[in-house]
ROVO-660960 format. One record per residue (C-alpha): x, y, z; residue number from 1; residue in one letter. Coordinates in pm, 1 decimal, padded with zeros to 6 digits. Each point is the difference from the previous one (the first is absolute). Layout:
N
<mifi><X>X</X><Y>Y</Y><Z>Z</Z><pos>NUM</pos><code>A</code></mifi>
...
% end
This chain:
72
<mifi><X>00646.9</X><Y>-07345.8</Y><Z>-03204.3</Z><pos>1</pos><code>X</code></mifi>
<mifi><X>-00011.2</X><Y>-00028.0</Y><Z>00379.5</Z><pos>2</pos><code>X</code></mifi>
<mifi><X>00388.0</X><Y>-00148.5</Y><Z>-00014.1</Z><pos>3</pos><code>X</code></mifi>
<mifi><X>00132.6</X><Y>00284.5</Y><Z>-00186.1</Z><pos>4</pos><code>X</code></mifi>
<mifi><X>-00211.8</X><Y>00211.1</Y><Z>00262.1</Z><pos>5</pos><code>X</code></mifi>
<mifi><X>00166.6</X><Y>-00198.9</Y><Z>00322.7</Z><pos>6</pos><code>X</code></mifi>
<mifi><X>00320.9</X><Y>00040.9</Y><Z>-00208.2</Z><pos>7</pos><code>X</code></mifi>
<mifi><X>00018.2</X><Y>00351.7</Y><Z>-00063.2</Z><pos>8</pos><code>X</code></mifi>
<mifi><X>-00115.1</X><Y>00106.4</Y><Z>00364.3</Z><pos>9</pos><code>X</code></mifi>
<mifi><X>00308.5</X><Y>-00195.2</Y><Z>00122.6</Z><pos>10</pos><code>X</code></mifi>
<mifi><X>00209.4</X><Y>00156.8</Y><Z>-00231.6</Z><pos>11</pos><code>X</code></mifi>
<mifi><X>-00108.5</X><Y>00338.0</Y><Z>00081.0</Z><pos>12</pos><code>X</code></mifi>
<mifi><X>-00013.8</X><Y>-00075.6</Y><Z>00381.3</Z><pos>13</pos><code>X</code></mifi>
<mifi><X>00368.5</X><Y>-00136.7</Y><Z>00002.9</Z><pos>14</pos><code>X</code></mifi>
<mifi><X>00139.6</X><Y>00307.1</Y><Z>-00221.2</Z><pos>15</pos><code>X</code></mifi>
<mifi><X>-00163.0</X><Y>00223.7</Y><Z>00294.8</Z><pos>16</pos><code>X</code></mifi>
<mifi><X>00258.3</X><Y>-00104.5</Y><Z>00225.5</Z><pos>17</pos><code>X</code></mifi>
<mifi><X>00321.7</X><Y>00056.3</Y><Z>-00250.1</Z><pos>18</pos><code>X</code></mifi>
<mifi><X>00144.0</X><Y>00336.2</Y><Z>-00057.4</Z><pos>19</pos><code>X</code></mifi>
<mifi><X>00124.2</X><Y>00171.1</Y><Z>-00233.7</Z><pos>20</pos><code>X</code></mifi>
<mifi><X>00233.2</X><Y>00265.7</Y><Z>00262.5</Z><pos>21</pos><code>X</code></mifi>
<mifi><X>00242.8</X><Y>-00101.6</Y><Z>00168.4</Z><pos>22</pos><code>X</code></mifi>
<mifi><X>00178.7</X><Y>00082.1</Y><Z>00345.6</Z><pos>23</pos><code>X</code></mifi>
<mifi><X>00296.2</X><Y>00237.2</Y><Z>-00028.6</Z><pos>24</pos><code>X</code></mifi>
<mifi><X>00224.4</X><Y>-00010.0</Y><Z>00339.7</Z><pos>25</pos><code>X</code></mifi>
<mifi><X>00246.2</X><Y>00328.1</Y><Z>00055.1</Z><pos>26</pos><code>X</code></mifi>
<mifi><X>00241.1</X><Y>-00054.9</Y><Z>00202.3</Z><pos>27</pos><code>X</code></mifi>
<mifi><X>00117.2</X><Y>00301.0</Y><Z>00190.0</Z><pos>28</pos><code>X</code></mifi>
<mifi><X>00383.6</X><Y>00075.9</Y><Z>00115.7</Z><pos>29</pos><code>X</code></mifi>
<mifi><X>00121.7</X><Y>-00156.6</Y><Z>00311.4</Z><pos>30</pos><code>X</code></mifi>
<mifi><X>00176.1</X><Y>00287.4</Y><Z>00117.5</Z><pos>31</pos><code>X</code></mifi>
<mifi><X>-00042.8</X><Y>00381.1</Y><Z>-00125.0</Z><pos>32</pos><code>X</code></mifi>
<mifi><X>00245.1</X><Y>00250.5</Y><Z>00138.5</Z><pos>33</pos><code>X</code></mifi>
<mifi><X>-00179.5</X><Y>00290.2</Y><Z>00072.1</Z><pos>34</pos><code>X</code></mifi>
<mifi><X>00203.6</X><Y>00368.5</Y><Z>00019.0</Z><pos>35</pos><code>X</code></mifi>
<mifi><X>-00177.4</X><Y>00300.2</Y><Z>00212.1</Z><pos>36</pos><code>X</code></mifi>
<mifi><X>00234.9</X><Y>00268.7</Y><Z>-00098.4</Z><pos>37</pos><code>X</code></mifi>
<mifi><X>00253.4</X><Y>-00039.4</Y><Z>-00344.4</Z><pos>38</pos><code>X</code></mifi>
<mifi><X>00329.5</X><Y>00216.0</Y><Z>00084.9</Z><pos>39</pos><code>X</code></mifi>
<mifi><X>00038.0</X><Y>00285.4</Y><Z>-00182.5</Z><pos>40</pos><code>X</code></mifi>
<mifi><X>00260.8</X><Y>-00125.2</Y><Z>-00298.3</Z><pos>41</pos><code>X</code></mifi>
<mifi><X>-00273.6</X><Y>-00178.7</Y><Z>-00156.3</Z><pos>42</pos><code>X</code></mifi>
<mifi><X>-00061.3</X><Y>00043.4</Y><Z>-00362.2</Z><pos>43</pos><code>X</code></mifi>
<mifi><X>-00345.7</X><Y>-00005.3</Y><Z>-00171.4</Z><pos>44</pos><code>X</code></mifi>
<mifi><X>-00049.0</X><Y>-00209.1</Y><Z>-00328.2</Z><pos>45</pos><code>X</code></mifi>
<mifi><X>-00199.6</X><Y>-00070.9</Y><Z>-00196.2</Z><pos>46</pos><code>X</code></mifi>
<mifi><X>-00057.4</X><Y>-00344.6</Y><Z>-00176.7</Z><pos>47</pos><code>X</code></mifi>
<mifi><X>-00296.6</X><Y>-00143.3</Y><Z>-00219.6</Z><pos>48</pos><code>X</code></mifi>
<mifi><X>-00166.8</X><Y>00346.0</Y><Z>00073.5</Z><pos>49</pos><code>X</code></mifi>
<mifi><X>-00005.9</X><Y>-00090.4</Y><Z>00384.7</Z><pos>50</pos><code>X</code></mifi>
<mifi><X>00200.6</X><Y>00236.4</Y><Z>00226.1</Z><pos>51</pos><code>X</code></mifi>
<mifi><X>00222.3</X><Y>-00260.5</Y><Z>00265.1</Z><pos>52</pos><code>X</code></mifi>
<mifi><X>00252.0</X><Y>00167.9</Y><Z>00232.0</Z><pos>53</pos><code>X</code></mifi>
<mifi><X>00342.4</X><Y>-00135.7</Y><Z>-00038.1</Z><pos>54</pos><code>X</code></mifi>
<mifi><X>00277.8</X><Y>-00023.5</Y><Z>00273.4</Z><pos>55</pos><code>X</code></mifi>
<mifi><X>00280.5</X><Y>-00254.2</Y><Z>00105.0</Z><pos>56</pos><code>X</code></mifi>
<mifi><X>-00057.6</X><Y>-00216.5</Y><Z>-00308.4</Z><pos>57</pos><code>X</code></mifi>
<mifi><X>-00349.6</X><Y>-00054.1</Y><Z>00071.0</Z><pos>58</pos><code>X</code></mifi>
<mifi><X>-00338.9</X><Y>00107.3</Y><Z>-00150.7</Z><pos>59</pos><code>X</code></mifi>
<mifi><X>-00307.8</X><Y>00136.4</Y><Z>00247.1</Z><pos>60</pos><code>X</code></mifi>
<mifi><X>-00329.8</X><Y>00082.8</Y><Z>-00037.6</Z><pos>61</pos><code>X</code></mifi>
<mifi><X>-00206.7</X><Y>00218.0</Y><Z>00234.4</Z><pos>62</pos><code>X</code></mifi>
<mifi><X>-00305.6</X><Y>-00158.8</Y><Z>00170.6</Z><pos>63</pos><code>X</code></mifi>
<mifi><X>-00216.8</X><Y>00108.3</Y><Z>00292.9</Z><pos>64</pos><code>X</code></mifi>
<mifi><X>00251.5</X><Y>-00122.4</Y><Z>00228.0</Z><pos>65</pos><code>X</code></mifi>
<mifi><X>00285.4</X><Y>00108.8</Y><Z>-00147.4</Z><pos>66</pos><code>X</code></mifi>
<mifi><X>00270.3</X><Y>-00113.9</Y><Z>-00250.8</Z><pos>67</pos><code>X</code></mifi>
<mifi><X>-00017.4</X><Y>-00348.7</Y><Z>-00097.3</Z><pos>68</pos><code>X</code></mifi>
<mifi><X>00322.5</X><Y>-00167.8</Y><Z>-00188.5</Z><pos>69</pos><code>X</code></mifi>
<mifi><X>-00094.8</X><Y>-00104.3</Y><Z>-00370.2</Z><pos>70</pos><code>X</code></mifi>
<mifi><X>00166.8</X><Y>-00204.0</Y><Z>-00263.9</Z><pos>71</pos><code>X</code></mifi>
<mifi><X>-00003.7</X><Y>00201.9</Y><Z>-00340.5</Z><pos>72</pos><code>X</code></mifi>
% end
């Protein structure tokens, strides 16, 4: 009885140290061009229900520091 005691308090004292989550790393853009002003021929659209601006062949989103180019 005292084994399976020994044995089951290592068990449970080895398991403490494994977890169940893991890590997750996001890697964030190495460059973001950031817009202050659009010019005025931009066109508003509207895709997936989110509202991107849309000049030049490119895709932007407003932030807090301005327009930021997007891939759609």
């Amino acid at each position: 009885m005292m084994r399976y005691l020994v044995y089951s308090l290592i068990f449970v004292f080895a398991l403490s140290f494994s977890s169940c989550a893991r890590r997750v790393v996001v890697t964030q853009p190495t460059s973001v061009t950031v817009v202050k002003k659009l010019p005025r021929q931009y066109k508003v659209v509207r895709v997936k229900g989110k509202r991107y601006y849309f000049f030049n062949g490119k895709h932007y989103r407003k932030t807090r520091n301005g327009y930021v180019v997007v891939r759609v």
